[in-house]
N, C-alpha and C positions, 0 to 999 in steps of 0.2 A: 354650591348646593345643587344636586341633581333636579333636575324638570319632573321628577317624578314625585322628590320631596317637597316640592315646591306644589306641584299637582294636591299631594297631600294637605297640605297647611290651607290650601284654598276652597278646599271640599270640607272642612272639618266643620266648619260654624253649620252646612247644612245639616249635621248630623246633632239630636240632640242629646243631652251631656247621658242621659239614663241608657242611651241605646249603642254608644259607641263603645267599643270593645276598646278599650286605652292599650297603646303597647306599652313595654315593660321600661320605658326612658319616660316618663310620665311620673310629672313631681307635682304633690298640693303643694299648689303656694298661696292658701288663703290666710295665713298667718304674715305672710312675707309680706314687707312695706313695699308698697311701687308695682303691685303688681300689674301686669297687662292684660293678662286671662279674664274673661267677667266670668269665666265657669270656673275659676280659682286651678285651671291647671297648666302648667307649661310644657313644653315639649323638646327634649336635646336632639335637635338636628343636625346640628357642625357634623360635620366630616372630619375622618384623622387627617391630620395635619400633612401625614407620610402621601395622602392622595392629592392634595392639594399642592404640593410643591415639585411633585414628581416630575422629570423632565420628560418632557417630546423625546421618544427613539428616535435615533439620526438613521437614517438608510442607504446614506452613500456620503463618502470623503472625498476631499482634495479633486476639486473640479479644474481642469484646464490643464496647463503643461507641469502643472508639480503632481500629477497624477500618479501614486504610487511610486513616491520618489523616498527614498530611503530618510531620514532624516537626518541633517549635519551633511550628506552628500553635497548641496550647495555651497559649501562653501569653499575657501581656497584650496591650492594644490597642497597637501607638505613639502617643506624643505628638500631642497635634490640632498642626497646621499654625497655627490662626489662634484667636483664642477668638472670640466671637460679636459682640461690639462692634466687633474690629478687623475682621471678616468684613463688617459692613456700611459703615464706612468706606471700606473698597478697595473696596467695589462702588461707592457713590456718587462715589468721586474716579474710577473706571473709566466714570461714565456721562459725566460732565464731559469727557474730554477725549474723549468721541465725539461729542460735539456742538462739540467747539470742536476739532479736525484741523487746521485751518488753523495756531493756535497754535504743535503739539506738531509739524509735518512743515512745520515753513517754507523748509527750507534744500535744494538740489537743483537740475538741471537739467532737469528732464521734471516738466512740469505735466501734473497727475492732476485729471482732472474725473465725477465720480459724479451723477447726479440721483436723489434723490429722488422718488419719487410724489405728488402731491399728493393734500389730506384737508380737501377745502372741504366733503362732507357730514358726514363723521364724524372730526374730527379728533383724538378722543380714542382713536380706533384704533391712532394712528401716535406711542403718546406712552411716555414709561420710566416704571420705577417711579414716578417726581415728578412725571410729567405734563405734561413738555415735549417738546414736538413735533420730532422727526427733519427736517433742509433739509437740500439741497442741499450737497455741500462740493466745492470746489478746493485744491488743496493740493500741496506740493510732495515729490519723492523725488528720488535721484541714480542716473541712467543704469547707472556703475559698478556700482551696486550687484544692478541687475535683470540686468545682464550677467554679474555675477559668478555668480551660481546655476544659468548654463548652463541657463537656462529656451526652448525653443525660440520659447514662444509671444511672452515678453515680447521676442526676436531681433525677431521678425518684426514686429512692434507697432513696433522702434525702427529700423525699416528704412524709406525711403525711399518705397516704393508706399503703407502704410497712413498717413506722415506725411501725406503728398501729401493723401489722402484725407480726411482727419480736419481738417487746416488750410482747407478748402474748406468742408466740412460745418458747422462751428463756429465759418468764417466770421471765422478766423482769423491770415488770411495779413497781415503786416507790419503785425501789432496786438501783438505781444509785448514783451516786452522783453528786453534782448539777452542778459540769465543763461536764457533761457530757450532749448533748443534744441529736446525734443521735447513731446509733449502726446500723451496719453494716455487717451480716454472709455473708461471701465469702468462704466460704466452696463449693468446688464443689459439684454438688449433687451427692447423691449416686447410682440414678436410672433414667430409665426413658429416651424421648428423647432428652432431652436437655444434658444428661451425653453420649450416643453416640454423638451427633455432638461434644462436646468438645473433644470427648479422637479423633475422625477423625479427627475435624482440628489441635491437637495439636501433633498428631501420626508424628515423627521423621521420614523423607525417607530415603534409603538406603545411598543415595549421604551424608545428612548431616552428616549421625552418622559416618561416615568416611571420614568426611574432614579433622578432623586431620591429617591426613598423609598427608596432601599440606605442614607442615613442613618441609616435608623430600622429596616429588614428585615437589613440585614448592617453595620450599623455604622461603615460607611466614612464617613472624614471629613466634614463640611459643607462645608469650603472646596474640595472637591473635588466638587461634587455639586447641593450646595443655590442654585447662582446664579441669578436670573431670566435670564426672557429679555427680547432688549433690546425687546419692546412687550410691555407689563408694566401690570397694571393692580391691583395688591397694596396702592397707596395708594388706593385707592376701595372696597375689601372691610374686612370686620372681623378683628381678626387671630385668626387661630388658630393655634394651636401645637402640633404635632403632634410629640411626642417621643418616645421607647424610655426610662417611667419606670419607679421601681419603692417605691412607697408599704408601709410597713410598716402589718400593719393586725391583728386578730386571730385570722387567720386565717394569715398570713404575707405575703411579699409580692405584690402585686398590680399586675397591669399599667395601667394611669393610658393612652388614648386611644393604647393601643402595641399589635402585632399580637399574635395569639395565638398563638406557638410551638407549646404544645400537639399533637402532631395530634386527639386527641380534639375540644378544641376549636374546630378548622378543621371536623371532622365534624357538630360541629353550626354552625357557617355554614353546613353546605352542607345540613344537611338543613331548615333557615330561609329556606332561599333567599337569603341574603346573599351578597354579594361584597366588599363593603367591608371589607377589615383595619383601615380607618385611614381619619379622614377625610382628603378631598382636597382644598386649596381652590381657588376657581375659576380662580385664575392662573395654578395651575399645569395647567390644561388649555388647555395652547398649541395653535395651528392645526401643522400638518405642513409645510406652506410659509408662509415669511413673507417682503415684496419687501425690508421692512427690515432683518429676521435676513440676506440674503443679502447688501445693502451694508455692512453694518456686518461682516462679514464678510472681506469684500472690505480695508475698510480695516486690520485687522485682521491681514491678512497682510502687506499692505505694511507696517505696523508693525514684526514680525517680520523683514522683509527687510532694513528699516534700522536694524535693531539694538535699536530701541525692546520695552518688554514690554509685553505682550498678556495682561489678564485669561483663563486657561480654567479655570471654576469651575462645568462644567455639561458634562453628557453632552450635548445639541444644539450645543452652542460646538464642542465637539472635533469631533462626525460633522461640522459645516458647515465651520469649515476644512481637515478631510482633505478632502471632497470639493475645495472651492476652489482648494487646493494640486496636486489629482490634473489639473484642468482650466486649470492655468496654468502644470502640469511645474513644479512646484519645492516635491515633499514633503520635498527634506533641509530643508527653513528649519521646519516643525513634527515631522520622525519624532522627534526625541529628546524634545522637549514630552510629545508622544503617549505614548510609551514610559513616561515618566516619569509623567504619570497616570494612565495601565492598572496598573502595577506597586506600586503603593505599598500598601501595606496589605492591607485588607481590600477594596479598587477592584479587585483580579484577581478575583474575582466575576466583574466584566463579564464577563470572559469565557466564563464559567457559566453564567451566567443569558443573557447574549444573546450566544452563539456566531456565529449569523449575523452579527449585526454586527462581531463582534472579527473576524470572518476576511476582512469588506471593508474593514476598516480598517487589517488587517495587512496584506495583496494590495494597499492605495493607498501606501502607505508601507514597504513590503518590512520588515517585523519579523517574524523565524523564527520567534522562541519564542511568540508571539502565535498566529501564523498555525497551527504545528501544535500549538496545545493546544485553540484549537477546531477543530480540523481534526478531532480525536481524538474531540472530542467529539459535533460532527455526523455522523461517520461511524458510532460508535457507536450512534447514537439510531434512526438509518435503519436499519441490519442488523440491529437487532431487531424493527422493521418487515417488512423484506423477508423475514427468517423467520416469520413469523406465514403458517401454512396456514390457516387459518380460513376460508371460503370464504363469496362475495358480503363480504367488507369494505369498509368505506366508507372513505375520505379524512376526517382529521379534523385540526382546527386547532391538534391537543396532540400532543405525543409519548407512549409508552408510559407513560411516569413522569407527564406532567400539564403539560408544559411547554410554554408555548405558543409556536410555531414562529412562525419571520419569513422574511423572503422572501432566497434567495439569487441572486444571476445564474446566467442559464444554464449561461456557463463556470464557475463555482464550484461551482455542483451536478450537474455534468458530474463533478467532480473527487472529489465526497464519494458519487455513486450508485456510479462504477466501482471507490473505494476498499472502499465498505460489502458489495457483492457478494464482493471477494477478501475480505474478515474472514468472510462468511458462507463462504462453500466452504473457511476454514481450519481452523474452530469447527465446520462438518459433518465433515470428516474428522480430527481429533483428537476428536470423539464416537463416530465409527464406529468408533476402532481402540479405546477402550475398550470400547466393548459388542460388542466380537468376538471368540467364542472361541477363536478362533484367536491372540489377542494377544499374547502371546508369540511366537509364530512369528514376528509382525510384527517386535517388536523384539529377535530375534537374541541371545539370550544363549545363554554357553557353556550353562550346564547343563540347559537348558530342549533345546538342543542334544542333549545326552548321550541326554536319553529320548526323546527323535525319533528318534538310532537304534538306542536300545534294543529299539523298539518297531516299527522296520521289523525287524528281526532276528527277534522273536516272531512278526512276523506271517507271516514264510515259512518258520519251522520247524516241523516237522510235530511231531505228539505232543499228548496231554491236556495234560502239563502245560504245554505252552506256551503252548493255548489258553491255560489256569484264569490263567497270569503275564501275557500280554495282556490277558486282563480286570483284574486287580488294578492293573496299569500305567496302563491305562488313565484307571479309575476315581481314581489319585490325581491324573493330569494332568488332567482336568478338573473337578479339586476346586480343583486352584489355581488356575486362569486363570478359575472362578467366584469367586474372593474378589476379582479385579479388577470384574467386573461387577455383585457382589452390591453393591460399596460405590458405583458408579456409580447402579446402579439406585435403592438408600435413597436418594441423595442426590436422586434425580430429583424422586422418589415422596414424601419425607418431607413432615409440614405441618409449618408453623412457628408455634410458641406467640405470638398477639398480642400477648404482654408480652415479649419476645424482646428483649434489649438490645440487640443489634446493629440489629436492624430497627428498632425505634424510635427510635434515634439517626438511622439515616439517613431517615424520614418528617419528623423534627425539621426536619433542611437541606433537604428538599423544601417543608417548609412556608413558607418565607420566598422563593422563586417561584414556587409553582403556587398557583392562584387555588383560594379552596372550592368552586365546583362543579366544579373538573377534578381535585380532591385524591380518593385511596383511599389506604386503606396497602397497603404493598410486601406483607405477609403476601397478603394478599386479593389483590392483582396475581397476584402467585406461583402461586397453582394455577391460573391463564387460561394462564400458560407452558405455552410446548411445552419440550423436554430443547433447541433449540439455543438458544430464547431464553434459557434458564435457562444457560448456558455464555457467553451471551456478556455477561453480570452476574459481578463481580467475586465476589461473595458467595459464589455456588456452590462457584468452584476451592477457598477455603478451608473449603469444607464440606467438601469433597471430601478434602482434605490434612489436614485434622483429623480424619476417619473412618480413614485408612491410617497416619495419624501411629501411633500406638501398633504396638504388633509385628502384624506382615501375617499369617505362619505359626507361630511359636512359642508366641503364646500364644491362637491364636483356634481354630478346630472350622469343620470345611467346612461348605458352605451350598449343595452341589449335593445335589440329589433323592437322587442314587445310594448316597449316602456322607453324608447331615445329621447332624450332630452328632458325626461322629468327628474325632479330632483328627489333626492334621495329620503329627506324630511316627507314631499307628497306620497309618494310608495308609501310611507310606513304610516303615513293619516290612513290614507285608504283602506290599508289592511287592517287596521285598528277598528275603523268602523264599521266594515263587513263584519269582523268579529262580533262585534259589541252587539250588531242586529241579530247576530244567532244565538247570544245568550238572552237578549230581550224576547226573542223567539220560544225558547225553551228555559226561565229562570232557574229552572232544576239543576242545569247542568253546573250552577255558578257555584252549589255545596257540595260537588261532586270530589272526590279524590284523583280521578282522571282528569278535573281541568281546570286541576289547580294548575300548571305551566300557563294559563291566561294570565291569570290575576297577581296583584302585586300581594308580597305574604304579609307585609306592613301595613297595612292599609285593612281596616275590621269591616269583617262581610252584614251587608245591611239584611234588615227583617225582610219579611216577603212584600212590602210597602216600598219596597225602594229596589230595583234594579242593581244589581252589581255590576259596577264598572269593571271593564276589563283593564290592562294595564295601561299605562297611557301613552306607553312608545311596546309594540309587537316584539320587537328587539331595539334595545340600546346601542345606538349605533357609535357612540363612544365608547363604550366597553367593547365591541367586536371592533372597533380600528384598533384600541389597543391590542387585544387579542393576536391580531392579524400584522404587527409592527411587531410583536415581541417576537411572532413567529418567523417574519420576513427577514429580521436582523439578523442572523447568522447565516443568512443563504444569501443575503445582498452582501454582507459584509466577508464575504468568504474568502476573497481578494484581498484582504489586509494582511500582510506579511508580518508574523507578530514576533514569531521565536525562528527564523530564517538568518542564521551569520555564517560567512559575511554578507553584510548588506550588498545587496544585487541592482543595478541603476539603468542598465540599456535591456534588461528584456521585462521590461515593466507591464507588458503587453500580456505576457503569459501568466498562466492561473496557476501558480507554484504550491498554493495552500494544502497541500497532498495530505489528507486521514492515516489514522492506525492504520486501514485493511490495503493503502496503500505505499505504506511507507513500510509494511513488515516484511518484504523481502528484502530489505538491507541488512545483511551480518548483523548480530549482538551488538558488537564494536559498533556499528554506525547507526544504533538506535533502533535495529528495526528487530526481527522475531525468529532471522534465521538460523538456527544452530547446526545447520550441517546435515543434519538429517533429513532434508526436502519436507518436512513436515506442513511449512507455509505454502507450497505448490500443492496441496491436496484439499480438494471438496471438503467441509465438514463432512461429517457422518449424523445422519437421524438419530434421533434416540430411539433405541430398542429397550424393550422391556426384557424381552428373551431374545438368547439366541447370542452368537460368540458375538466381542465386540469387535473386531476388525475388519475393512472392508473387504471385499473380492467373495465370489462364488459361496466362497462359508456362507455367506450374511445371511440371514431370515428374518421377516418381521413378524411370523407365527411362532410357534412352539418348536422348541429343541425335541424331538423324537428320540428317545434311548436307541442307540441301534441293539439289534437283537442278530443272534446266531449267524453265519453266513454257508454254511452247510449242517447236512444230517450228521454226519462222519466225523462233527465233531469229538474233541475229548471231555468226557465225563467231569473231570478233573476240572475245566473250563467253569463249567457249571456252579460247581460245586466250591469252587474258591471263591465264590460272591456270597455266601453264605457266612453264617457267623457260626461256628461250633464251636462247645463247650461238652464238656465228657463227667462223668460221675465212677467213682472208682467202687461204686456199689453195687452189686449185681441187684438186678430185678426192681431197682431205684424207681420211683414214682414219673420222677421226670426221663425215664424211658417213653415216655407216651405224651412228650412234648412234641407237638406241632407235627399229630400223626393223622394218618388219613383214617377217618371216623366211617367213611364210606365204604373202603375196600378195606384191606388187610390192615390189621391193626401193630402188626408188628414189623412193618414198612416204614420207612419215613420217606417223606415225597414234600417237593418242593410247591410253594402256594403259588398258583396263576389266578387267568380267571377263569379256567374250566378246567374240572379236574376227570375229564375225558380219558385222559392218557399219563402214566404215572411213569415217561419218559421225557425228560432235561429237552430235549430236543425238539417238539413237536413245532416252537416256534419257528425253526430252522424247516421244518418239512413244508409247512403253511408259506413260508417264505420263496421255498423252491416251486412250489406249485403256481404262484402268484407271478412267478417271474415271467415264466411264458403262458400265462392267459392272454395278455397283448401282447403281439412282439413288434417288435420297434421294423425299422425297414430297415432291408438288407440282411434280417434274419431269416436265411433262406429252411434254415434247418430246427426251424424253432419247432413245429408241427414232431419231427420227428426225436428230439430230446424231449418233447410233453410226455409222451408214448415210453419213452425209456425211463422218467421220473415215475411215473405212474405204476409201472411196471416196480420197479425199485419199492416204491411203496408199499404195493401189494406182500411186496415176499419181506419186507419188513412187518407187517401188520401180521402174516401168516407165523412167522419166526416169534412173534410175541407172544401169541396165542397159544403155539405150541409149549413155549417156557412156562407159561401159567398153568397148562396143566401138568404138565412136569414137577410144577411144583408144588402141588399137593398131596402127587403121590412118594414126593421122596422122602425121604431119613432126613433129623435136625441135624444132620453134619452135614446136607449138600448143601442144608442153608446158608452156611457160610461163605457158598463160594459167590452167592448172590452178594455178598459184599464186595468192596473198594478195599479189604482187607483182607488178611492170613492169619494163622494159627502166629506163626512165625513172627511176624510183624506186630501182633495186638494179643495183649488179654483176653480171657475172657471175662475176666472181671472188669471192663470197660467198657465204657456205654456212649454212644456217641448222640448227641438230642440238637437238634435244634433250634435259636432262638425262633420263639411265637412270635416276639414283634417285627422279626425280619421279614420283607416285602420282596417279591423279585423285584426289578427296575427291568 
């Protein structure tokens, strides 16, 4: 039961039973046996049940090193795919039938021919693991089958113009045999523009050619990871074996030729000047384009197309067939492959560690949850970027955290600059409205409400005591709406303990992709933060929601200058009883309609013999902590990764929770709002009342103006087709003398303005021309003397009218006609042309 119901029940005997206004929960129970009441009444006080059980808001989760750690991520590894023996078998039976194609793609309609490069100087360049040499292959596939994947490129290839072509070139024509119908060179070219865009889009980045090592840095399978590539020179080096061991010794276990976890450890790599975690052997320092990696590629998908399986046991295998598939339109024949080795295990890394490239390889293969988990992630990286004021900063090849950055397309980092800008201006104002003390006002609660007009009420009542209760009022409102900024400002402002579990856990999963001299720990990062970088890290919210978690006003002592150290309960006595003396001051005010926000509405207002108590807490400071927790839960909590798959483990650090207004520049396909049309990259538009709806120079936010005439010299005609006529086949018809000038001549018809001056179409056009050059704009040097030549113009039109009008009284009803738009020839005269009275010019 509330203090204030409880207030009530304790006041009630002084009041007696004739004078007390009973509320509407008020039962006689002088009938009832056992009563308690000696005035025979009781009173239902209980609270719903729904208030009484309701749970405390939580404001921050998972404290310490499982801090935003995905769920089920703790536990074991899955089963390896392959053990190590079978892993080098399927490689060596996978190098065998790429040298013998002919073999395994005998059957089919459409001979496929690839060349080779030749390697008469160095022929051990062009060789596999074994050291046999890559030729030339012919080989056969089935038309159906290239037709089937709705590939446009391979359409066109089995079309009629390139056959023509290709049978001539290859020198081909009535040399086949008759299963054969088309033929196909998939030879890359050997020059020219078409041979740079392929070797750029199929050029290997730094991140791929060394994902292997996620074997041994994040534990992801071998058979997923560890394959060569297909020019391979591991049989000519000495083997070394590079593993993640763990030697029992006396000291305890020790890592055996495996990275150092640690980050202390990586601290001194980096203060030794090392780079190497691990060694590297020479093979697996592949080139970034290879002509062999690209046909063996090549065959690779046609494999895939006819059903056959395709070795991918290497992060270069996968980036070269997305690419391949993207440049011959037919990614369905690898996305589910794809899909299927980004997601397995501990391989959704990739998309961690090299975001750029999971977000060109989900964009080649339309995979959602690919596309917007590193979507989330690079946009992330940059808006902490883009907040950094620091001034003269440089361009650097790492991100804030140490991660070294790869290259996106234009249109892709189009997509992640305009998303990372809305996260920043969202994280600026969700900061602003915390450290403003007005913040409350911002977010509208009743009770915060109450003393807003408690305290316009004080402030226009005249008297001492009003003043001394506006100060005390005052002084406890802005004791609360400092416990909202005091705890924002700690959390800004706090250092954090280098031995900090949470923070070391997460330098832990930094350390296994940022290199030792790009490595610091997040502590030491932390105080380079400005307050938005620091919001837009996951870390902070729950610092934040773990400072507020605990009671906000019940159990803490304000933290404003005016009022340090007193407790929250005394602020709201004090301003209570300041109150209470200015209604004792002026009892009038206590039936007033204006101040009813004092008093409790339950509680029955006494005769003029008794004093009205005001409420008996100013504000309820249990209803505004709620208030203030309901409000606070979704901004502390905004770090909970709720609907983010795959589950993401080492950049736990970063604020992924990306909104609608930033997640709508992802394609349709990946959830977000772009259809192609740029329409998401443009400002809303105002609402207009009038005026066209499109943006650019049209726009108005006044009235659309009819435009009117733009010369004298116009055609009559012009005029006159705005009009609505209608004809009578009766001579001397009544409605001849529709919508005629009542002023001048009555067997005229003349068009309705708003001054009927001049019984010429035109006059708005003269008005127009005249107006043009009253100001002239600069650089009209000749404006003065086209005034003089208008004017002039005018005159000998004004003259030329005058003349016609009297002309026309002296002449015969046959010249009358030629003052028509009409002929003998052309019209009856039994016709009569009228027109509509409700027609308006515009």
């Amino acid at each position: 039961m509330d203090s204030e119901d409880a207030s009530w029940d304790t006041r009630l005997d002084d009041i007696p039973p004739f004078q007390a206004a009973w509320p509407e929960n008020a039962q006689n129970t002088d009938d009832a046996a056992g009563s308690s009441s000696s005035h025979g009444w009781s009173f239902n006080t209980t609270r719903p049940l729904s208030t009484v059980i309701e749970p405390k808001r939580e404001l921050s989760r998972w404290a310490g090193i499982h801090f935003n750690k995905p769920l089920g991520m703790e536990e074991k590894l899955p089963p390896k795919l392959m053990c190590n023996s079978e892993i080098e078998s399927t490689r060596n039976f996978e190098m065998y039938r790429m040298h013998s194609t002919t073999f395994e793609l005998n059957e089919g309609d459409t001979l496929v021919i690839i060349d080779y490069p030749e390697a008469k100087k160095y022929p051990a360049v062009q060789t596999d693991c074994n050291g046999v040499t890559f030729k030339s292959q012919q080989f056969r596939v089935h038309s159906e089958n290239l037709l089937k994947i709705n590939s446009p490129k391979f359409k066109e290839m089995l079309g009629p113009t390139y056959q023509f072509k290709i049978m001539r070139r290859r020198k081909l024509v009535n040399k086949l045999p008759d299963e054969i119908k088309y033929v196909l060179d998939l030879t890359p070219p050997s020059e020219g523009d078409e041979l740079v865009f392929q070797m750029t889009e199929l050029s290997l980045t730094p991140g791929i050619i060394k994902w292997w090592s996620s074997s041994i840095l994040h534990l992801v399978d071998r058979w997923l990871v560890c394959g060569h590539d297909d020019v391979c020179a591991c049989a000519r080096e000495p083997t070394i074996e590079v593993s993640y061991s763990e030697d029992s010794g006396p000291d305890g276990p020790q890592f055996t030729k495996g990275p150092p976890f640690d980050p202390e450890m990586v601290l001194q790599f980096k203060a030794r000047g090392e780079d190497g975690l691990y060694l590297i052997p020479e093979y697996r320092r592949i080139s970034d384009y290879c002509p062999i990696r690209h046909r063996n590629g090549i065959i690779r998908l046609l494999m895939l197309i006819e059903g056959k399986p395709a070795l991918l046991d290497s992060a270069p295998r996968i980036w070269t067939l997305t690419k391949l598939s993207k440049m011959f339109d037919c990614t369905s024949v690898i996305r589910d492959r794809v899909t299927q080795w980004i997601m397995h295990g501990y391989n959704t890394r990739f998309i961690e560690v090299l975001p750029e490239e999971a977000l060109q390889i989900a964009f080649a293969l339309e995979l959602p949850e690919i596309a917007q988990s590193a979507f989330r992630i690079l946009v992330n990286e940059l808006a902490i970027e883009e907040a950094d004021t620091r001034p003269n900063k440089e361009p650097t090849q790492t991100t804030f955290f140490g991660r070294k950055k790869g290259d996106l397309p234009d249109e892709l980092s189009n997509l992640v600059q305009h998303s990372a800008r809305a996260l920043v201006e969202r994280v600026t104002g969700t900061l602003s409205i915390l450290e403003n003390p007005d913040v409350f006002d911002y977010w509208n609660f009743e009770e915060w409400n109450r003393l807003r007009a408690i305290e316009q009420l004080l402030a226009v009542h005249p008297g001492v005591n009003a003043k001394i209760a506006l100060g005390k009022l005052r002084v406890f409102m802005s004791a609360l709406s400092c416990e909202i900024m005091s705890a924002v400002g700690i959390t800004i402002d706090q250092s954090v303990d280098l031995k900090d579990a949470l923070y070391k856990s997460i330098d832990q999963d930094r350390a296994t992709y940022t290199d030792p001299k790009d490595f610091e720990l997040l502590t030491i990062l932390r105080k380079t933060m400005n307050p938005i970088q620091l919001f837009l890290c996951s870390m902070t919210y729950n610092e934040l929601g773990a400072r507020l978690d605990s009671a906000i006003f019940s159990q803490n002592f304000s933290k404003h200058p005016d009022s340090e150290g007193m407790s929250y309960d005394m602020l709201n006595n004090e301003a209570r009883a300041a109150l209470q003396d200015v209604i004792n001051e002026t009892p009038g005010l206590a039936y007033t309609e204006e101040w009813r926000p004092c008093f409790n509405e339950n509680v029955p207002a006494r005769f003029i013999l008794h004093y009205r108590q005001v409420r008996h807490v100013v504000a309820s400071l249990s209803k505004l902590e709620d208030s203030i927790r309901k409000t606070l839960e979704p901004i502390c909590l905004s770090w909970v990764r709720r609907d983010i798959e795959p589950p993401l483990s080492i950049t736990r650090h970063l604020l992924l929770t990306l909104n609608n207004d930033e997640m709508k520049f992802l394609p349709l396909w990946a959830g977000g709002c772009d259809d192609g049309t740029g329409g998401v990259f443009e400002a809303q538009i105002p609402p207009a009342e009038m005026g066209p709806n499109g943006p650019g120079p049209s726009y108005r936010t006044g009235f659309t103006i009819p435009s009117q005439p733009s010369s004298v010299c116009g055609s009559i005609m012009d005029d006159l087709a705005e009009l609505r006529l209608r004809g009578s086949t009766i001579d001397e018809s009544i409605a001849v003398h529709d919508s005629i000038s009542t002023v001048y001549r009555t067997d005229q018809v003349i068009a309705e303005d708003e001054s009927v001056v001049s019984e010429t179409f035109t006059i708005g056009a003269s008005d127009y021309q005249t107006a043009r050059f009253d100001v002239p704009v600069d650089g009209q040097s000749m404006a003065s003397a086209v005034n003089q030549l208008v004017e002039t113009t005018d005159s000998e039109t004004q003259s030329i009218n005058d003349d016609n009008d009297m002309a026309w009284e002296g002449e015969a009803a046959e010249d009358d006609n030629e003052s028509y738009f009409w002929d003998e020839e052309s019209d009856g005269g039994d016709s009569v042309v009228m027109v509509d009275a409700n027609h308006s010019k515009q």
